[in-house]
N, C-alpha and C positions, 0 to 999 in steps of 0.2 A: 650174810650168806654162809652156809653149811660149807665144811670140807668135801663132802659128795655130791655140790650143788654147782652148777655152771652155766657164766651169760652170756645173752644170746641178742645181737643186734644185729637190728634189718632195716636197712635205706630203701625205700620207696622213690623213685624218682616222678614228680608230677610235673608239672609245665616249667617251659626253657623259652624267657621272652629277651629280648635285649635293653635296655637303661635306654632311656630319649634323651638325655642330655651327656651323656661321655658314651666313650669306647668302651662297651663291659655287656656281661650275661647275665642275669636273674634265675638263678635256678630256684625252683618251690619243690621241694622233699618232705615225706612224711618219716618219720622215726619209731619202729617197734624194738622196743627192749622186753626180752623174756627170760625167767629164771627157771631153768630147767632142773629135772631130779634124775637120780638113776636111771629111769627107766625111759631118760627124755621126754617124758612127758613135761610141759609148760605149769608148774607150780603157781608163776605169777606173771602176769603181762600188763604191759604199760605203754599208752599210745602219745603220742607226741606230732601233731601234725602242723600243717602251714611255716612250714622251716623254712628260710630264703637264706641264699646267701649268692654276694655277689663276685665275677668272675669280670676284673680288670685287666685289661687288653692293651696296655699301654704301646708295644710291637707293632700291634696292627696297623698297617697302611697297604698305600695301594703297589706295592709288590712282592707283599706278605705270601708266601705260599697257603691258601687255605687248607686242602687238605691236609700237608702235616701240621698244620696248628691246631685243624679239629682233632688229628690222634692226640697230638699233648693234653689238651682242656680235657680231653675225656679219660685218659692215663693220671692225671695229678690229681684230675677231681674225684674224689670216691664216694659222691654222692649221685653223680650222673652215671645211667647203667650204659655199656657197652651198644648197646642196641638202639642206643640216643645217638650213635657217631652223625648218621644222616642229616641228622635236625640240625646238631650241632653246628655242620658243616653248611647248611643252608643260613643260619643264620649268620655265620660271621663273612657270606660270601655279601650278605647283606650289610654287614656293618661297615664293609668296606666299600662298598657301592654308595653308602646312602651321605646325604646334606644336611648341614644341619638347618632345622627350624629356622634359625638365627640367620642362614645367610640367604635362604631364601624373603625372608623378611625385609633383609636389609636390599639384595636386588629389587622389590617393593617401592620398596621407600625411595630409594634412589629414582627409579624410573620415572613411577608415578606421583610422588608427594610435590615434587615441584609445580605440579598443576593443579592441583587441589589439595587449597588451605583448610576443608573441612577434616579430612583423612585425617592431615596430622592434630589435627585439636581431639579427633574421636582417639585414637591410640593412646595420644597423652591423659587424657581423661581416666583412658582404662587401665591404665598402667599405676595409677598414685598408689596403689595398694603396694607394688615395691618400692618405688621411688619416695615413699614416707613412710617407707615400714625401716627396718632393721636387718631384713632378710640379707642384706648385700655382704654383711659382715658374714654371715653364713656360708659363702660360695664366692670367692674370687673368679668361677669362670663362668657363672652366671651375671655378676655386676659386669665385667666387663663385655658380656654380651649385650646385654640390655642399653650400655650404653654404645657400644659399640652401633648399636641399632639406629642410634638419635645422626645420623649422619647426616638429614638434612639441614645441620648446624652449621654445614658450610654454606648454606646458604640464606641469607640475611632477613630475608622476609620470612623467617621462622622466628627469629630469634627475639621477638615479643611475647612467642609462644612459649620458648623455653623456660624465657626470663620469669611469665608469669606462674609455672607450675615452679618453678624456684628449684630448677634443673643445676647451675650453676653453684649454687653453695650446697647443694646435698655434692658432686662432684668435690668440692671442696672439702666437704668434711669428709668422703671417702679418701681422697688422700692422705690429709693429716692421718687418717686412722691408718693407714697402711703404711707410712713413713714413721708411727709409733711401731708397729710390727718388724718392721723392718730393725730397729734399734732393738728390740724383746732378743729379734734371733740371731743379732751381732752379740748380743752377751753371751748370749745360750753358745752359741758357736764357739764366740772366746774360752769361755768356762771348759768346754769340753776338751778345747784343743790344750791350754794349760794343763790337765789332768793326764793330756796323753802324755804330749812331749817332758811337762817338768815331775813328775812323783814316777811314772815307770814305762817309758817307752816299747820296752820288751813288751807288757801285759797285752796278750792276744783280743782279749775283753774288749780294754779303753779301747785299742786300734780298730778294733770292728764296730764298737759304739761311734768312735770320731767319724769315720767313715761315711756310716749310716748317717748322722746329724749333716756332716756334707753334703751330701747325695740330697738331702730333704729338702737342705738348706737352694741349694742351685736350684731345684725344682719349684720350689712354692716362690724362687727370684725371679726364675721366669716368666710366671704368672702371676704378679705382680706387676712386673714393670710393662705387661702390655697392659694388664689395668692402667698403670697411670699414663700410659702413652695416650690411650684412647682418651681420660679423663684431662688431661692438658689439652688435647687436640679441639675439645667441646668449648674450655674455654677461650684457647685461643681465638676461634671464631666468636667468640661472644663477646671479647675484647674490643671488636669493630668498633664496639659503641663506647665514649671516653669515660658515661659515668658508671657503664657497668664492670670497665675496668678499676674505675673507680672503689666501688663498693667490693674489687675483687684486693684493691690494693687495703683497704682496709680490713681485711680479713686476712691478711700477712701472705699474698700470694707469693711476694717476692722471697721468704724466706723458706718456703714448700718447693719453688724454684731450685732454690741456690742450693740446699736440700739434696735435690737429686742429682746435685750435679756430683756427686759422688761415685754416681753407676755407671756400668763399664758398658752397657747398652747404646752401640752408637744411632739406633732410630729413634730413641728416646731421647739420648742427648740431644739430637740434632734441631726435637720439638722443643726442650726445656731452653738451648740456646735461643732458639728463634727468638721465641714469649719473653727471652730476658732483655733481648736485643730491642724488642719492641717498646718494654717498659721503661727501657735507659733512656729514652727519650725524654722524662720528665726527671725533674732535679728530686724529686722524693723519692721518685724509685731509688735513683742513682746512689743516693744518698744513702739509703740501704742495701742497697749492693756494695756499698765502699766498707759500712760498717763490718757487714759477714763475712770479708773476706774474700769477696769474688775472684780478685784479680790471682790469688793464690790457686785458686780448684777449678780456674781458667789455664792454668800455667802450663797442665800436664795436657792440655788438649791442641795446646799449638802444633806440638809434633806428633800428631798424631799421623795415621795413614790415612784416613777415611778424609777427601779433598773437598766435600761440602760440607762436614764437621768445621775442618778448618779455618774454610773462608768463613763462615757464619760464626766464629770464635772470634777470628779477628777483626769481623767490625762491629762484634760488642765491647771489644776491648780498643777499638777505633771513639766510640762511642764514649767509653768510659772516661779516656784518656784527653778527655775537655777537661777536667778537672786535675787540674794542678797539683792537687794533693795527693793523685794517685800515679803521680809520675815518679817519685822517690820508692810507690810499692812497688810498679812493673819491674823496676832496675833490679831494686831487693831479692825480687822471689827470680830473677835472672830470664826473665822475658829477653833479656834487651838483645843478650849475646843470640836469641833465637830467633827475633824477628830480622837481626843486620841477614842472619844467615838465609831467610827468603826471599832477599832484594835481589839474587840470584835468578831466583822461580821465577818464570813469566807468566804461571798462574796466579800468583799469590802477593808480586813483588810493588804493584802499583796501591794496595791497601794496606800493604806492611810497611810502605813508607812513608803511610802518615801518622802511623802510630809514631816509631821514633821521631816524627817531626815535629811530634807536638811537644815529646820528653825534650827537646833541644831547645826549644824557647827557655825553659828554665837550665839559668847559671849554675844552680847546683849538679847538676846533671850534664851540663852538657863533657864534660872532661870525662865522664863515665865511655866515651866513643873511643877515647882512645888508645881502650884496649880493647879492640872488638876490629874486627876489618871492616868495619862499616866504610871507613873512610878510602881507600881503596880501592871498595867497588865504585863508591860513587865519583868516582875519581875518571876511572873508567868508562861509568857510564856518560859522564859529563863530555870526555875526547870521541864518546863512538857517536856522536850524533850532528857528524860532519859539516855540512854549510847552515842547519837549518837551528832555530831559534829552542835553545834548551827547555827543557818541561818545566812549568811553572812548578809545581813539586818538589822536582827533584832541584832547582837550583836555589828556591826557597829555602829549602834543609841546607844544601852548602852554605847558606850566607848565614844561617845562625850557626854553625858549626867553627865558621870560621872567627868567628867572634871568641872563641876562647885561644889561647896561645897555644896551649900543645899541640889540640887540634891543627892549626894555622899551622904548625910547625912538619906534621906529618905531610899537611896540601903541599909542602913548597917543599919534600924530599924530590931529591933528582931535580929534573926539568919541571916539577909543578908548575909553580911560580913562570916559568920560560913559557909555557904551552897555555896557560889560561889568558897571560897578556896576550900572549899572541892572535888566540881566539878571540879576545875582547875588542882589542884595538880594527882586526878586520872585521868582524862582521856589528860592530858600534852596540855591542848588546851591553844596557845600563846593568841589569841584573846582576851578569858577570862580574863588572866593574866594582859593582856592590860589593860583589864577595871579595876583592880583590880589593879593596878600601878597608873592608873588616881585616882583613890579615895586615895593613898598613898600620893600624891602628898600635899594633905591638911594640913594645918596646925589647934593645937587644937586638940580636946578629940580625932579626927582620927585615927590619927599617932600611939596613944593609944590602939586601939585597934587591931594592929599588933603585939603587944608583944609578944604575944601567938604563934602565924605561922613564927617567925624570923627563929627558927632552922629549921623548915619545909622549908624555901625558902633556907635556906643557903644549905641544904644536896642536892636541886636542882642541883643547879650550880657545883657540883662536880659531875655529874651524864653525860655520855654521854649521847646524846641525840637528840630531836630536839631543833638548837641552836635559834631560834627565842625564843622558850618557854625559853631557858636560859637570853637570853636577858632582857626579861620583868621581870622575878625574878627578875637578877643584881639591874635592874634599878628599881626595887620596895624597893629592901632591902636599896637600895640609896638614895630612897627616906626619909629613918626612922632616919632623922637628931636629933636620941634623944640616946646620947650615951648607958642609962642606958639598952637598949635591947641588945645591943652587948655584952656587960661585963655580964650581968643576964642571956642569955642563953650561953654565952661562947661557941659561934658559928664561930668566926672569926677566931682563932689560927688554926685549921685544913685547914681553905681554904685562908690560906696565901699563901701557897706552890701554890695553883690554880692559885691563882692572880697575882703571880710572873712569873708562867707560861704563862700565856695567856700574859702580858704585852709582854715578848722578843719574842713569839714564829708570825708565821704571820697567823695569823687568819682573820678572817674579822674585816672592822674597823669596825662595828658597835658592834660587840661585846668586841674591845678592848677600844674602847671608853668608852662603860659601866662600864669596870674594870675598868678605870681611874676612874671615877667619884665615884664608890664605894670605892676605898681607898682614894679618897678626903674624903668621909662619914666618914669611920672609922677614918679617921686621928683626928678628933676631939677627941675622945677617947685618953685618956693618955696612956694605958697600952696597948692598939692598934697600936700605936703609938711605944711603943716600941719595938712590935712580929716585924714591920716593918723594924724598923732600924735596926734590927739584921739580918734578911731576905736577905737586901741588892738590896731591891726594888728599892730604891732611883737612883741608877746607873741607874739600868734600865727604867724607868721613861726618865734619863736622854739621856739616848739613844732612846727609841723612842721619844725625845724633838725634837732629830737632824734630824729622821726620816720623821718626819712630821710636821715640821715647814713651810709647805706651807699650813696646816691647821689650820686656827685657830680656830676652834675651841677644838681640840687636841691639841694645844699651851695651850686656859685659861685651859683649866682642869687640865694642869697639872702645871702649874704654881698656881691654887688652890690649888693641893695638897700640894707644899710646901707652900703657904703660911698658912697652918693648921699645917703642921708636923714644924714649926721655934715656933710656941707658946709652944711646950715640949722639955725639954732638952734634950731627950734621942736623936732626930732625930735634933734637931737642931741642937747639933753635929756634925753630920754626914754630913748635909746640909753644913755646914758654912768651917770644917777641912779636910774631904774626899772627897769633889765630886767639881765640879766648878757653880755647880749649881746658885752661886750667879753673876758667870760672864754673866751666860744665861740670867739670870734677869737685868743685868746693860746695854745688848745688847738691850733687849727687852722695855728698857724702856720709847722708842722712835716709837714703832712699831704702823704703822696709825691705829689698831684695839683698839676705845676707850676700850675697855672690857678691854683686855690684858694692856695697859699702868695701869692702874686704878688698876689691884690686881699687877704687879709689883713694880708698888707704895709704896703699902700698904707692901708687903714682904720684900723691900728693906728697909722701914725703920725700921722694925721688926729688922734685920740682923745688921743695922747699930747702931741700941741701943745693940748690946749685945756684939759685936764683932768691938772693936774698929778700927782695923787696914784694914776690910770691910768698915769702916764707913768713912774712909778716902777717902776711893779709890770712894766710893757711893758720896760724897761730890763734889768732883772731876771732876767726871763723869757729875754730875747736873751743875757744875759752867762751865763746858766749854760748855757744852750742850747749856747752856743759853747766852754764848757769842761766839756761834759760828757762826754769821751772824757778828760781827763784826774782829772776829780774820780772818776770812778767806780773808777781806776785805784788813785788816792790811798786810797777809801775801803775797798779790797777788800785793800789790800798790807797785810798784818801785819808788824809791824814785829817783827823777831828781836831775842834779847837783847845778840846780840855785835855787832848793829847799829845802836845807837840812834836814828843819823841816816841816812837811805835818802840821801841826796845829800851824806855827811861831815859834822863835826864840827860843821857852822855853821848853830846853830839857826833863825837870820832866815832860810832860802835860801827857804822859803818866801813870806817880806814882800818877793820883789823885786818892782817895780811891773812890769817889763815878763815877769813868767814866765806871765801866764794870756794873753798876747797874742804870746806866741811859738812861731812852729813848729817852733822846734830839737828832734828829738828826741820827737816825738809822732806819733800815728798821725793817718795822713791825714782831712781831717775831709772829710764828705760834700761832693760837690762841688755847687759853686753857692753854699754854705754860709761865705762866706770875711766878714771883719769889715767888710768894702766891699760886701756881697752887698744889702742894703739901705737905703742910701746909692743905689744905682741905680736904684733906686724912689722917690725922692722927690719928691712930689706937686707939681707946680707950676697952680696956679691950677683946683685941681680936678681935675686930668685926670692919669690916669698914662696911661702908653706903652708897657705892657709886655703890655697885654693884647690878643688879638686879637678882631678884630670890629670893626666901624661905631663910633665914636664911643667909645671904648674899652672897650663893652662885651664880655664873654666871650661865646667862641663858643657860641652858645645849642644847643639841642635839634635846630632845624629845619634840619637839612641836616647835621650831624654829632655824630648819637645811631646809634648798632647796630642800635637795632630800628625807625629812622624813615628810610627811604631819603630822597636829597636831591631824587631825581624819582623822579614817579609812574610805580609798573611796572604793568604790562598782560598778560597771558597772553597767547601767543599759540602757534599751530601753525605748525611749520617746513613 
């Protein structure tokens, strides 16, 4: 263009319609560019027409002022002429008036589709062209329209139809693609925000570029995460069916799940929770729930504020918390401190308490309560529930609680220990009693502070009654391995005659098993010791020996008890001159139950020091025992005629003193079984060391028998 030359452009404004699918304006303009000369006349002209461009209304809603929005649109835009206000202004009184397509559609669907199955097969038909095209990637609020559409997915007699146009894995692989986008514009976002803050914060530029990426970023979140809301909500109803959750599990639903549990969206979470909670049901889900982490990106949802997030959090995390393995992560990522803290909530505090109850089955865990108030509340809640019979739940969780020592030690601050008997002994509740036998169990100041309740428990067990609650008594007073309470309340001599009675009479074993084990307790007691042997318990002891020698655990207990009642003369007596009780022990000595070999041991050599002409036959008994792999050998080998001597000519070779003590050349004798094998047992000042339990009793019934779990279990619905 000439220096004396000047141009000239001119907007034509043509039709002003509105977009059917968003908020916005379509304007169509033509374009005249003209270069004029000195004398203004048009030297060159050039026409340019069917121009559009679109006018996005993001503002608009229904309390939008229209007329001053029609001044703006038509002040910014300098392609629409002044004389268009009118039109302008009709149309966007229109855009704010009108429905979209999509929900008139979906009113449709809902209304009618339920009554005719043809309607939705003709839709679905006409629709493949999106639904197996690619478009969807195109338009985030078109996919989530369209699906948005398929609403009669909550209802089940469609869902052949869904299943068959393969509705459910295009959903599927719309999310994966949109949970890859979503990672694109956490870099993107990162990378920008790096560039503001760490190279130059000042720079007005970055700040208004990070801003902008922000601003984008929250926007296209939005519309997202209602895509995937709607897209989870299709599967979940299509879930109904096991194998199409099936085919959904092998296409990695659970980890597009755990995935979103990232987003800060609480109607989304609330759908991604449900779908997980659902899946936890089967051990493969779970299985992959445990692997990604769940129990972690569950953690920051317990306290949250939204109160159907929460419940719905915590009984997938109810759910989860069958597995054992995931009881050391809740502790870990510090669930634990937060759910004691809802046992408070009476919205919340009846499913928060079986999570922790399940963490309390496991020993390693359960010492983790006590540093937490858990123990306190329930403590509280245990006294606020007056005359009537405590929640199986909640008294469940005390009794394994109680099973650890510290724990046990906070129960019996103050008056504990004063108020739970109390409660126990009036209203005969075994439960209680349970709990209250677990903290007996301890050893230390504990034990000590049953002194007081000994006659209180003893006058129980002579009481008819309910025999469970007798049970837990037995086995509480059994547990008070501290002679001086027996002799100080002078409680035992009346319920001798009990104990001799329940031992012959046929009760149930569990309650005769108890007697066993309490006159092992007593038998420590010297003067206890001898109400018994005058009683004439000892026989009978020795008749249910013969009764239930296919128990053994009924075996050690009562082979404990003699070997208590041989350290006082009064009953060893009895033991060693009246009864054969030492031959049961010389039988037993061999018996594959390490326990039971282990205190026959220890009882036979008790016997064999006091009572010489036992201690022969006990001698005896061990020397052929240890050469019975070779004598049986000797006795079975016939001897040939052309070999008179099995080891040569030399008929002494049998009289060598060391051949029944040597293992050259013999078969390996059972191991454990070695001529030092009982030498390792040797009693020193009453106590052996070989046996486990408290005070070197055998591990008794309560807490490791098959059919008597060691905490009390509960039903409960996942």
């Amino acid at each position: 263009m000439q220096p004396d030359e000047s141009q000239y452009l001119n907007c034509r404004t043509g039709d002003i319609d509105v977009q059917p699918t968003e908020k916005a304006l379509g304007v169509h303009y033509d374009v005249e560019a003209s270069i004029l000369g000195e004398t203004c006349n048009a030297r060159h002209e050039e026409k340019k027409s069917a121009r559009k461009c679109n006018i996005r209304l993001r503002s608009l809603n229904a309390s939008t002022d229209i007329s001053a929005l029609a001044r703006k649109v038509v002040e910014e835009c300098k392609v629409i002429h002044p004389s268009k206000l009118a039109e302008v202004e009709h149309l966007l009184l229109y855009l704010q008036n009108r429905k979209k397509p999509s929900s008139k559609c979906k009113y449709l669907f809902k209304t009618y589709f339920p009554m005719n199955h043809f309607l939705v097969d003709f839709y679905m038909s006409n629709s493949q062209s999106f639904y197996f095209s690619n478009d969807w990637k195109h338009s985030v609020e078109l996919a989530t329209t369209l699906i948005n559409i398929l609403c009669f997915s909550s209802f089940s007699q469609f869902h052949g139809l869904i299943t068959h146009y393969k509705i459910g894995a295009l959903c599927m692989n719309i999310i994966e693609h949109e949970l890859k986008k979503y990672d694109l514009w956490q870099d993107e976002l990162e990378k920008k925000s790096k560039a503001f803050i760490l190279f130059d914060p000042e720079n007005q530029r970055l700040r208004k570029e990070h801003e902008k990426t922000l601003k984008k970023y929250q926007s296209l979140l939005v519309k997202q995460e209602q895509l995937l809301r709607v897209a989870f909500y299709l599967l979940l109803n299509l879930s109904e069916d096991t194998r199409t959750e099936l085919k959904m599990r092998n296409k990695n639903i659970v980890h597009l799940l755990v995935k979103s549990l990232e987003r800060d969206n609480e109607e989304l979470l609330v759908l991604v929770v449900c779908f997980l909670k659902k899946l936890s049901i089967f051990l493969e889900n779970k299985n992959d729930m445990a692997e990604m982490d769940t129990v972690k990106k569950l953690a920051r949802l317990v306290s949250c504020e939204d109160e159907e997030l929460m419940n719905i959090t915590l009984r997938l995390l109810h759910n989860l918390s069958f597995d054992t393995g995931l009881h050391t992560k809740i502790v870990h990522v510090g669930l634990l401190r937060k759910l004691t803290d809802l046992l408070g909530d009476d919205t919340h505090k009846h499913i928060a308490m079986r999570i922790p109850y399940h963490i309390s089955v496991d020993d390693k865990s359960k010492s983790m309560f006590a540093y937490t108030d858990c123990i306190p509340q329930l403590m509280q809640m245990v006294f606020e529930h007056g005359e009537e019979r405590i929640d199986t739940e909640l008294i469940s969780f005390c009794i394994n609680l109680a099973a650890n020592k510290t724990n046990a030690q906070i129960i019996c601050e103050g008056n504990g220990l004063k108020m739970l008997m109390k409660r126990a002994l009036k209203l005969k509740d075994p439960l209680l009693m349970k709990m209250i036998r677990n903290i007996s169990q301890h050893d230390g100041p504990l034990k000590q502070l049953f002194i007081d309740y000994v006659g209180y428990l003893a006058a129980q067990i002579k009481q008819e009654g309910d025999e469970e609650f007798v049970i837990e008594c037995l086995g509480t007073m059994a547990n008070l391995t501290i002679p001086v309470e027996l002799k100080t309340n002078n409680c035992f001599t009346p319920n001798c005659r009990y104990l001799k009675v329940k031992v012959k009479c046929s009760a149930e074993d569990d309650l005769i098993l108890e007697v066993v084990i309490m006159i092992g307790t007593v038998s420590m007691d010297n003067s206890c010791a001898v109400v018994l042997a005058k009683s004439g318990i000892i026989s009978a002891l020795i008749e249910l020996l013969n009764a239930q020698q296919e128990d053994d655990e009924f075996v050690c207990q009562i082979i404990y008890v003699f070997y208590q009642m041989v350290f006082h003369q009064a009953t060893r007596d009895v033991i060693i001159k009246d009864t054969q009780a030492p031959a049961y022990l010389i039988d037993l000595m061999h018996d594959k139950n390490v326990e039971i070999r282990q205190v026959c041991d220890n009882t036979l050599d008790i016997i064999a020091e006091y009572d010489e002409e036992w201690g022969k036959k006990i001698q005896s008994e061990k020397f052929r025992w240890h050469n019975s792999q070779w004598l049986e050998m000797v006795e079975s080998r016939q001897m040939e005629d052309a070999e008179p001597y099995l080891y040569g000519d030399e008929p002494g070779a049998l009289e060598q003193p060391d051949l029944f003590y040597s293992t050259d050349g013999m078969m390996a004798p059972e191991p454990g079984l070695s001529p030092d094998f009982y030498s390792q047992f040797h009693s020193q000042n009453g106590d052996f060391n070989t046996c486990s339990g408290a005070d070197g009793r055998p591990a008794t019934a309560y807490g490791f028998r098959p059919d008597e779990p060691f905490f009390h279990s509960y039903s409960s619905t996942r």
